[in-house]
TIRO-2110 file (N, C-alpha, C; in Angstrom, 1 decimal):
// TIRO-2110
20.7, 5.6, 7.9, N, 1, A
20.4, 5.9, 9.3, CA, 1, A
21.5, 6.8, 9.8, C, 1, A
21.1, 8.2, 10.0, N, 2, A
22.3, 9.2, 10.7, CA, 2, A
21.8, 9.3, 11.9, C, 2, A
23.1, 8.7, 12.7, N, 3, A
23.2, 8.8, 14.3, CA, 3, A
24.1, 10.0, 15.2, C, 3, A
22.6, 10.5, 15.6, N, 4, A
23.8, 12.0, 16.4, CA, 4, A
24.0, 12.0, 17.7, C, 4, A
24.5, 12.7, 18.6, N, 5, A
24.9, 12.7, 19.9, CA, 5, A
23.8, 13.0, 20.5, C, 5, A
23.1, 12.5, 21.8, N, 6, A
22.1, 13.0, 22.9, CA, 6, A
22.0, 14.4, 22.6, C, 6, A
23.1, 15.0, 22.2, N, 7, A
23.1, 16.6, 23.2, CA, 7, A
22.7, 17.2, 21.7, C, 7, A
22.5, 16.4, 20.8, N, 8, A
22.2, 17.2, 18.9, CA, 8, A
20.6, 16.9, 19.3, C, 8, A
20.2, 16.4, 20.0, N, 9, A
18.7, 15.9, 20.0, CA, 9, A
18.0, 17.4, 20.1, C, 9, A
16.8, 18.1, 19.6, N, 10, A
16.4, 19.2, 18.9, CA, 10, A
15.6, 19.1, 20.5, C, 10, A
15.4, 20.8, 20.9, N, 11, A
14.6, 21.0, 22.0, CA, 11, A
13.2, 20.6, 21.7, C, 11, A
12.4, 19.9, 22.1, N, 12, A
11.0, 19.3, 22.2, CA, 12, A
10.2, 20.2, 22.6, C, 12, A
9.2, 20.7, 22.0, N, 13, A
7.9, 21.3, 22.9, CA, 13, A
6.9, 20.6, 23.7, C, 13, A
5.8, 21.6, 24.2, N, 14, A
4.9, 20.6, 24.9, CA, 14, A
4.0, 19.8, 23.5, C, 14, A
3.9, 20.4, 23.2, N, 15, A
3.1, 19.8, 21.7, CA, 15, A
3.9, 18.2, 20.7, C, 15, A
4.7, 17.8, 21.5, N, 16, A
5.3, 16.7, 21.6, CA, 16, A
5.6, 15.7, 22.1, C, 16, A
4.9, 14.7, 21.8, N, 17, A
5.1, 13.2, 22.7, CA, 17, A
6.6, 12.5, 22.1, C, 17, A
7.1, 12.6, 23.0, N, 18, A
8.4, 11.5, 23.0, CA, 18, A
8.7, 10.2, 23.3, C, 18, A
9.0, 9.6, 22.8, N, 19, A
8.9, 7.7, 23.5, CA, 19, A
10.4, 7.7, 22.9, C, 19, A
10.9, 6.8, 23.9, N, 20, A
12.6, 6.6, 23.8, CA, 20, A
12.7, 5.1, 23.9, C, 20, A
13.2, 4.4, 22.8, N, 21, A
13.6, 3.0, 22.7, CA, 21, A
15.1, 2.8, 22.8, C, 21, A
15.2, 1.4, 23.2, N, 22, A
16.8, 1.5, 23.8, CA, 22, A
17.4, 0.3, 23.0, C, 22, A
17.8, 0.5, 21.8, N, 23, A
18.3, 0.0, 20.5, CA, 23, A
19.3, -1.6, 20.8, C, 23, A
19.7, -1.2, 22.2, N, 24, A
20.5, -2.4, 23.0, CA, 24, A
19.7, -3.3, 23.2, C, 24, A
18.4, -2.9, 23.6, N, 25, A
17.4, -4.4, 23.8, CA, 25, A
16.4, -4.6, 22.7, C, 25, A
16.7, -3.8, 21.4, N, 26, A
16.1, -4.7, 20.3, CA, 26, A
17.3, -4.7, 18.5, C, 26, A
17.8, -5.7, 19.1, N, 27, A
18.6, -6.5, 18.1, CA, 27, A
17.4, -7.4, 16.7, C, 27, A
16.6, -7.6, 16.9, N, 28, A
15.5, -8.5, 16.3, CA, 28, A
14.6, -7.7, 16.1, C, 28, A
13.8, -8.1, 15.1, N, 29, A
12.3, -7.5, 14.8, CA, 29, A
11.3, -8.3, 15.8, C, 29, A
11.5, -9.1, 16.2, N, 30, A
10.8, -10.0, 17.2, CA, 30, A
11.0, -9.5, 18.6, C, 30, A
11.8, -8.2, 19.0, N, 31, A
12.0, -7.2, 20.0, CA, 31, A
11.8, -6.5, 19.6, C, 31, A
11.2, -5.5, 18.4, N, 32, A
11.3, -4.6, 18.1, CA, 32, A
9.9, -4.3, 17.9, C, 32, A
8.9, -5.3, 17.5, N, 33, A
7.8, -5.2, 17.1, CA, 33, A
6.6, -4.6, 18.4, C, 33, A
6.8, -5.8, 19.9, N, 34, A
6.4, -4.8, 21.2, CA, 34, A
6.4, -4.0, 21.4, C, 34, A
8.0, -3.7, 21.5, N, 35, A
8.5, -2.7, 22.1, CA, 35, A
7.7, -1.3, 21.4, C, 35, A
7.7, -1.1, 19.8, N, 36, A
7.4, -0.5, 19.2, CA, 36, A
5.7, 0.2, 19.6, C, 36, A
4.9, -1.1, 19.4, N, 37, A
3.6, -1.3, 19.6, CA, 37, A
3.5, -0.6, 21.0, C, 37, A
4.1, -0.7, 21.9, N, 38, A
4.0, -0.2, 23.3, CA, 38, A
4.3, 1.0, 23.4, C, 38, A
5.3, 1.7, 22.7, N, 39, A
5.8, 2.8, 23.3, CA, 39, A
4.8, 4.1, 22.3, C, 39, A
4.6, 2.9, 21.3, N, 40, A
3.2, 4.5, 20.5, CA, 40, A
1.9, 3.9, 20.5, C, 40, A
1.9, 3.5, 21.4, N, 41, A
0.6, 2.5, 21.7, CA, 41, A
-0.7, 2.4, 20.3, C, 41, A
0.1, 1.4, 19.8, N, 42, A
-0.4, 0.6, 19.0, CA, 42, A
-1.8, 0.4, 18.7, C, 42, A
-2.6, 0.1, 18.3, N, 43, A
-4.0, -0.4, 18.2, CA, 43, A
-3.6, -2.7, 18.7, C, 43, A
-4.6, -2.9, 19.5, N, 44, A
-3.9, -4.4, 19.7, CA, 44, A
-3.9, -5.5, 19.0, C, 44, A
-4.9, -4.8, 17.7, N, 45, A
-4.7, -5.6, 16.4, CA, 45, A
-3.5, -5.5, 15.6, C, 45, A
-2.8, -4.7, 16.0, N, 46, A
-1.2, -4.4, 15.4, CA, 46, A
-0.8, -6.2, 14.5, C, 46, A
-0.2, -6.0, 13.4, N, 47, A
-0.2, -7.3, 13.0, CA, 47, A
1.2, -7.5, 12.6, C, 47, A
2.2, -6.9, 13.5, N, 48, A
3.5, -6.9, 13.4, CA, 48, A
4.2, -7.9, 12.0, C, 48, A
4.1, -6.6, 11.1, N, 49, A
5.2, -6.9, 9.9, CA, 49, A
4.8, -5.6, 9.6, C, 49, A
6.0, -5.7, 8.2, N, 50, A
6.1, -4.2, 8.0, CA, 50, A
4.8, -3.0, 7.3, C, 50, A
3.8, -3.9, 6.7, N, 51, A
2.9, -3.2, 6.3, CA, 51, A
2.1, -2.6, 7.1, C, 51, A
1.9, -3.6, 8.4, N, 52, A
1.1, -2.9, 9.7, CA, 52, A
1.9, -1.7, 10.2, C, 52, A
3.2, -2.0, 10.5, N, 53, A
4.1, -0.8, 10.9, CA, 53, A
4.1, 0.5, 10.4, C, 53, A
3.9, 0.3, 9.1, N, 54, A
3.9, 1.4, 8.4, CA, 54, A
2.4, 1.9, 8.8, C, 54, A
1.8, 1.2, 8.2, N, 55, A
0.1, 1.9, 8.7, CA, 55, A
-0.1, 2.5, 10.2, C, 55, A
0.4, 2.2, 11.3, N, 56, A
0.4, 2.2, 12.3, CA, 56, A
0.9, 3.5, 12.7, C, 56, A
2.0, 3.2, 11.9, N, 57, A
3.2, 4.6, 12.3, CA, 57, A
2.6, 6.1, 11.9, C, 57, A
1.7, 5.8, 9.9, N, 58, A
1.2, 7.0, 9.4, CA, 58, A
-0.1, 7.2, 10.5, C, 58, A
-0.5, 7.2, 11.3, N, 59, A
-1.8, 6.8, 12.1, CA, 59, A
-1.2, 6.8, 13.4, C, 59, A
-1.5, 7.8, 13.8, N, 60, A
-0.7, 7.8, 15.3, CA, 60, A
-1.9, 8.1, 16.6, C, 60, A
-3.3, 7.2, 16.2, N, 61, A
-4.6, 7.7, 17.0, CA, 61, A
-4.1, 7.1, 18.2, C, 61, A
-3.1, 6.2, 18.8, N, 62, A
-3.3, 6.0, 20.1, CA, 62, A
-3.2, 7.1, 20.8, C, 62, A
-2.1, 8.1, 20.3, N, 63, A
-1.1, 8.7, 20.9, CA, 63, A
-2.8, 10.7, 21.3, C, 63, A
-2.3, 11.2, 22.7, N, 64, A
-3.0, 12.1, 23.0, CA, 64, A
-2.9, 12.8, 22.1, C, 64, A
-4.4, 13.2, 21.5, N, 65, A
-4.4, 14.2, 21.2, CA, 65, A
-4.1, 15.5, 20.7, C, 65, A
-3.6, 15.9, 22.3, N, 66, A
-3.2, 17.0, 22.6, CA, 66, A
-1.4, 17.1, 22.7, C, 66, A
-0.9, 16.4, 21.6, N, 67, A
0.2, 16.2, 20.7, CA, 67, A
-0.2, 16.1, 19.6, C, 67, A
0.8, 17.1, 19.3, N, 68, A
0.8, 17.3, 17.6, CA, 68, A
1.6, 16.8, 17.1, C, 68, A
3.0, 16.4, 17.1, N, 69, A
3.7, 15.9, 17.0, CA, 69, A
4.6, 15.0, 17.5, C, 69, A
5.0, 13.8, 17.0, N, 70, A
5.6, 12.5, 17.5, CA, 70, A
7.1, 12.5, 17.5, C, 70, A
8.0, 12.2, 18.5, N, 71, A
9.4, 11.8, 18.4, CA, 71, A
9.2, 10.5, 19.0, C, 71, A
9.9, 9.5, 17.8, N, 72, A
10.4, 8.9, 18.3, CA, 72, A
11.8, 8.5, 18.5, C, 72, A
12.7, 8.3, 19.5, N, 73, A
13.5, 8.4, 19.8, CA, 73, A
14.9, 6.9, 19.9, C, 73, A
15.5, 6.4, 19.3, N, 74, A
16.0, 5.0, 19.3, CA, 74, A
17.7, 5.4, 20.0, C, 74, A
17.9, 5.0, 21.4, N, 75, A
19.3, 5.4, 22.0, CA, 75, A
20.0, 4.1, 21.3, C, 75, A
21.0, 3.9, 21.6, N, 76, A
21.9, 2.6, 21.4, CA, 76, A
21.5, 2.5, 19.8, C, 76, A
21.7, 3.3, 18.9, N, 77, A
21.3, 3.3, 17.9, CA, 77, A
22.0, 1.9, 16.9, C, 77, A
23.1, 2.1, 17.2, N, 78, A
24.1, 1.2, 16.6, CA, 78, A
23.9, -0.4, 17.2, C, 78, A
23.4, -0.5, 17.7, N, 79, A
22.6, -1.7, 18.5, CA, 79, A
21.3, -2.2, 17.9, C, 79, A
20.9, -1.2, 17.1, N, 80, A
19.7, -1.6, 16.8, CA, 80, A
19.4, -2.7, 15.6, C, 80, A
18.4, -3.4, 15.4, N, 81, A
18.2, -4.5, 15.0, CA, 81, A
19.8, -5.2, 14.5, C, 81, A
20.7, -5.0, 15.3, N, 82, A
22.3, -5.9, 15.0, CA, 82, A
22.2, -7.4, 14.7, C, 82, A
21.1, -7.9, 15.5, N, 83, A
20.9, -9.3, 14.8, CA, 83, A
20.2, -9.8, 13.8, C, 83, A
19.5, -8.7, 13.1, N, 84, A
18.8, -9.1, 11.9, CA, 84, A
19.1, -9.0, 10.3, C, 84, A
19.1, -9.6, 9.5, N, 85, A
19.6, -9.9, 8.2, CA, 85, A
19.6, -8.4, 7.5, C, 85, A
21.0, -8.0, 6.4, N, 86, A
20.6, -6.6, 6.8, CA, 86, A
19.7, -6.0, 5.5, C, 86, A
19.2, -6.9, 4.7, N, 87, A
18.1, -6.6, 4.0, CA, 87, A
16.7, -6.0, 4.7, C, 87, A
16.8, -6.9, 6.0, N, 88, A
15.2, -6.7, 7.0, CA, 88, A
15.2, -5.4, 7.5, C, 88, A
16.7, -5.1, 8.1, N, 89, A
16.6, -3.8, 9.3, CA, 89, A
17.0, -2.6, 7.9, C, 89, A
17.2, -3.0, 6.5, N, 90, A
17.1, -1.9, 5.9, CA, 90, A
16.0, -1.9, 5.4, C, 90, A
14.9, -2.5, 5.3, N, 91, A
13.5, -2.2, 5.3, CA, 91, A
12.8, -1.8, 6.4, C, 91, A
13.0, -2.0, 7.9, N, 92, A
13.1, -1.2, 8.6, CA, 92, A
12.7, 0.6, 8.4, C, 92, A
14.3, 0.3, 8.8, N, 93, A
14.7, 1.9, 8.6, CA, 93, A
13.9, 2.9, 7.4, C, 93, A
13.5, 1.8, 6.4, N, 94, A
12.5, 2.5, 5.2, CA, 94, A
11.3, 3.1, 5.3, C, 94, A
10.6, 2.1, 6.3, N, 95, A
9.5, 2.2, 6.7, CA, 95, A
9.3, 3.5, 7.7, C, 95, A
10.3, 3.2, 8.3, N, 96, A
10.5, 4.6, 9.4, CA, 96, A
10.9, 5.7, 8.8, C, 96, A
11.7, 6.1, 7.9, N, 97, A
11.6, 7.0, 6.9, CA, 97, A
10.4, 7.4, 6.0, C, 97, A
9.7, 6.3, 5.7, N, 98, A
8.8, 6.9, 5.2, CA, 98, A
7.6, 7.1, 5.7, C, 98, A
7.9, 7.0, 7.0, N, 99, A
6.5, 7.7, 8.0, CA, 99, A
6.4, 8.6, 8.2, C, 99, A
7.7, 9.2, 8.3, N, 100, A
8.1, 10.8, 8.6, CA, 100, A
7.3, 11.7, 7.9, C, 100, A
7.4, 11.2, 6.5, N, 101, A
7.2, 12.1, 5.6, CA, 101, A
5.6, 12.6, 5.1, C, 101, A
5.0, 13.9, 5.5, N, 102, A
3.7, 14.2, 5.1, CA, 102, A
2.6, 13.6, 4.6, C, 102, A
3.5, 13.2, 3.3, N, 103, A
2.7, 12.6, 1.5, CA, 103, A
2.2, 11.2, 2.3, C, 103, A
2.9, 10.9, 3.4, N, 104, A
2.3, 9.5, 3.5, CA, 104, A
1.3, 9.1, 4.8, C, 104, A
0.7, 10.5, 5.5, N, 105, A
0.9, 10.3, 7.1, CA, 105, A
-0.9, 10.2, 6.6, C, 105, A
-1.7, 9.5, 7.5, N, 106, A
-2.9, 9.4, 7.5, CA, 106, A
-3.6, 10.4, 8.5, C, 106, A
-2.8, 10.8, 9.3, N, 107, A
-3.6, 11.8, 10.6, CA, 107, A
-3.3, 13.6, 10.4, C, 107, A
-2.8, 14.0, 11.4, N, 108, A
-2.8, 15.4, 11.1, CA, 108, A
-1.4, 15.3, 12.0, C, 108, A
-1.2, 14.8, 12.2, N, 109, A
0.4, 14.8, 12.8, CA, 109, A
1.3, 14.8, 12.6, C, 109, A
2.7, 15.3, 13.1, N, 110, A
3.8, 14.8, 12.7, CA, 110, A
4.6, 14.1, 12.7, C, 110, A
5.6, 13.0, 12.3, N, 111, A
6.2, 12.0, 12.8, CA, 111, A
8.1, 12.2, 12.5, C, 111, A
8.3, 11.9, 13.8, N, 112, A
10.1, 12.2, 13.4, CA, 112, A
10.8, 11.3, 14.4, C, 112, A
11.7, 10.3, 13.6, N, 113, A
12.5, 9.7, 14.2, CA, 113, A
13.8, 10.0, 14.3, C, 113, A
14.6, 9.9, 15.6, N, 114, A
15.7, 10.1, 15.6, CA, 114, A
17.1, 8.9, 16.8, C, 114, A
18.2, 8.8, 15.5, N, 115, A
18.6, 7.8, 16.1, CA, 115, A
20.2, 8.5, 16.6, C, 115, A
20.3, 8.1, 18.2, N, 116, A
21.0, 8.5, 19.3, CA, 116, A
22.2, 7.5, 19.6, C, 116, A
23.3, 7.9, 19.4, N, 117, A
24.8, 6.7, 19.9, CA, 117, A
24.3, 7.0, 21.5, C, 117, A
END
């Protein structure tokens, strides 16, 4: 996980939905999993564990359309999942890595996460 300053965050176009999570209020996967589901609006069968996450993530049909591309955005980065075993929140971060990436995305979108001190 490379964490850069607010001000390194890449200019956004309109062809970009942004959702901003606030890494201070999810220490847990059991904060992380809502919060998550909510801010890229989820399907409400979401079946929070990592397999769903991942499918969810490559699959971004909640999200308009008329966005091509996804940021999602984690502030308080160094906060993030702090309370969880660090086996879990490095599978995590895996899964969110490997959403990013083309070879694995199910839609026609693009997906980029970025984590903010």
């Amino acid at each position: 996980m490379k964490i850069i300053e607010k001000s390194k965050l890449p200019a956004f176009g309109a062809d970009t939905f942004i959702s901003h999570l606030d890494g201070a209020k999810i220490g847990t996967l059991r904060a992380f999993y809502p919060r998550i589901s909510k801010a890229l609006h989820f399907p409400d069968h979401f079946g929070k564990n990592m397999d769903a996450l991942f499918d969810c993530l490559c699959d971004l049909q909640g999200v308009d359309i008329k966005f091509k591309k996804t940021a999602l955005v984690i502030n308080n980065a160094a906060l993030f999942l702090s309370k969880e075993k660090v086996d879990k929140k490095a599978a995590v971060l895996q899964v969110l890595e490997d959403a990013t990436q083309a070879d694995n995305r199910y839609d026609e979108f693009s997906f980029a996460v970025f984590f903010v001190q």
